[in-house]
C-alpha positions as CSV (number, residue, x, y, z in Angstrom):
1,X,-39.9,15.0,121.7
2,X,-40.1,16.4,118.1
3,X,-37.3,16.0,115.5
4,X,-34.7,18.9,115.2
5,X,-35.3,20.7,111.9
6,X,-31.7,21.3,110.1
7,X,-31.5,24.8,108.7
8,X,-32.9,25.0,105.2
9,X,-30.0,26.4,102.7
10,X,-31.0,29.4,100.4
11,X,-30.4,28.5,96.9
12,X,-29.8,31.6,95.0
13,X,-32.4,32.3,92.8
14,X,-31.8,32.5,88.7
15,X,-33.3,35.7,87.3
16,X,-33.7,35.7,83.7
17,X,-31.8,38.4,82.2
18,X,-32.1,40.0,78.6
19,X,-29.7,38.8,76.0
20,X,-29.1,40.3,72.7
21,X,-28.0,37.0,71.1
22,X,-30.8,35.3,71.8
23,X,-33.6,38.7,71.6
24,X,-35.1,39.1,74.6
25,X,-35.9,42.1,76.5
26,X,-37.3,43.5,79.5
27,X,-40.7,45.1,78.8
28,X,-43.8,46.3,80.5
29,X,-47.2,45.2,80.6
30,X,-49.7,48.5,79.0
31,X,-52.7,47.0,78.1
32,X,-54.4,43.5,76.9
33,X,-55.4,43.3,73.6
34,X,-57.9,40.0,74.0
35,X,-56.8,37.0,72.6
36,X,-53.7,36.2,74.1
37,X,-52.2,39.2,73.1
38,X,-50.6,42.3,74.6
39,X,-49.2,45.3,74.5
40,X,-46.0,46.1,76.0
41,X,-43.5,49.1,76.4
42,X,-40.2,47.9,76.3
43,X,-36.9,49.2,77.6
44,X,-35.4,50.2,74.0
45,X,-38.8,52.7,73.8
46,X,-40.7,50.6,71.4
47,X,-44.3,49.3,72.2
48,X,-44.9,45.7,70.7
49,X,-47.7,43.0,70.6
50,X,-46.9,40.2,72.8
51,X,-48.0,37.0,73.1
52,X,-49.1,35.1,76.3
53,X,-47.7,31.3,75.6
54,X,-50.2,28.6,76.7
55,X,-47.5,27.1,79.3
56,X,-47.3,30.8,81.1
57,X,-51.2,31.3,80.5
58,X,-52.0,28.7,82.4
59,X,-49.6,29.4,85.4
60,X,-49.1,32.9,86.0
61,X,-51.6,36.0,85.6
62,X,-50.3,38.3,83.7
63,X,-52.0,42.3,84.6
64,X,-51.5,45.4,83.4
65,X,-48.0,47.5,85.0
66,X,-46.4,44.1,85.4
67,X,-42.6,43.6,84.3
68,X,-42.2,40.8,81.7
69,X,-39.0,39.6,79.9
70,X,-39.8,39.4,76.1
71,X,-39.1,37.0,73.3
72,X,-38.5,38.8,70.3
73,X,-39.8,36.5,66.9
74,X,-36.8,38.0,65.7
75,X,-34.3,40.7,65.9
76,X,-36.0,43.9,65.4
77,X,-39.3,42.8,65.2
78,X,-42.3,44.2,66.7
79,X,-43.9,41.0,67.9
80,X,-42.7,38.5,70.5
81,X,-43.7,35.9,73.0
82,X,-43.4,36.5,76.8
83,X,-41.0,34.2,78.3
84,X,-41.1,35.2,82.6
85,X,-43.1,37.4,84.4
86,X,-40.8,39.4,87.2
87,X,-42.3,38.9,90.8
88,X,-41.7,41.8,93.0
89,X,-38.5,40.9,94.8
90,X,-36.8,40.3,91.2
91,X,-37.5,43.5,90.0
92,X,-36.0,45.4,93.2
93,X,-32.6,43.0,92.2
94,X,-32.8,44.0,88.8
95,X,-32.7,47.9,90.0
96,X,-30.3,47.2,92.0
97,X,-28.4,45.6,89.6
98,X,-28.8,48.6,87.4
99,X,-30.0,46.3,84.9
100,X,-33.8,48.2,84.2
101,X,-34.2,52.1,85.7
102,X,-36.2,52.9,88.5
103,X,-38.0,55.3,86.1
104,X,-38.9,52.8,83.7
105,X,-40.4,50.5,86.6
106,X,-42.1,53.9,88.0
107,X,-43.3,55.1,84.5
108,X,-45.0,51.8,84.2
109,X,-46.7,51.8,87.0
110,X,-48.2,55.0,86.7
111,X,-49.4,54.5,83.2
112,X,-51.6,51.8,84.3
């Protein structure tokens, strides 16, 4: 006879959030720019050149329409350094949320 399996406990699930005290926003992926770098349209309305970290380069495959959180070098700036790349089921809790628009996530995607 096989062992019972006890039921596996969801953890809830961190989602990185923008903070203004530490500049980061949520952004959009437009278009690469080659080398590391790309652009992005971010929630505030600004595009701005981000770059792809070697620790999230490595990992994660970062396309064109996907949903990034943003580093900001520093406040105001137009460069930054993407931090976390939103999966799908994250950016359906951040609408829900009301944290980033549905016509931001929909703009986006039809740009691309």
């Amino acid at each position: 006879m096989g062992k019972k399996k006890e039921p596996v406990e969801e953890k809830p699930v961190d989602i990185p959030l923008p903070n203004l005290d530490e500049a980061t926003i949520i952004c959009g992926v437009l278009k690469h720019l080659g080398g590391d770098f790309v652009l992005v349209k971010c929630l505030d309305g600004y595009d701005r050149k981000a770059r792809i970290p070697g620790k999230i380069r490595k990992k994660v495959w970062i396309m064109e329409g996907d949903i990034v959180l943003v580093g900001l070098w520093s406040p105001g700036s137009d460069k930054g350094d993407i931090i976390h790349k939103y999966s799908r089921s994250e950016i359906e809790k951040l609408v829900e949320r009301g944290v980033v628009p549905k016509e931001f996530i929909d703009a986006i995607s039809g740009a691309v």
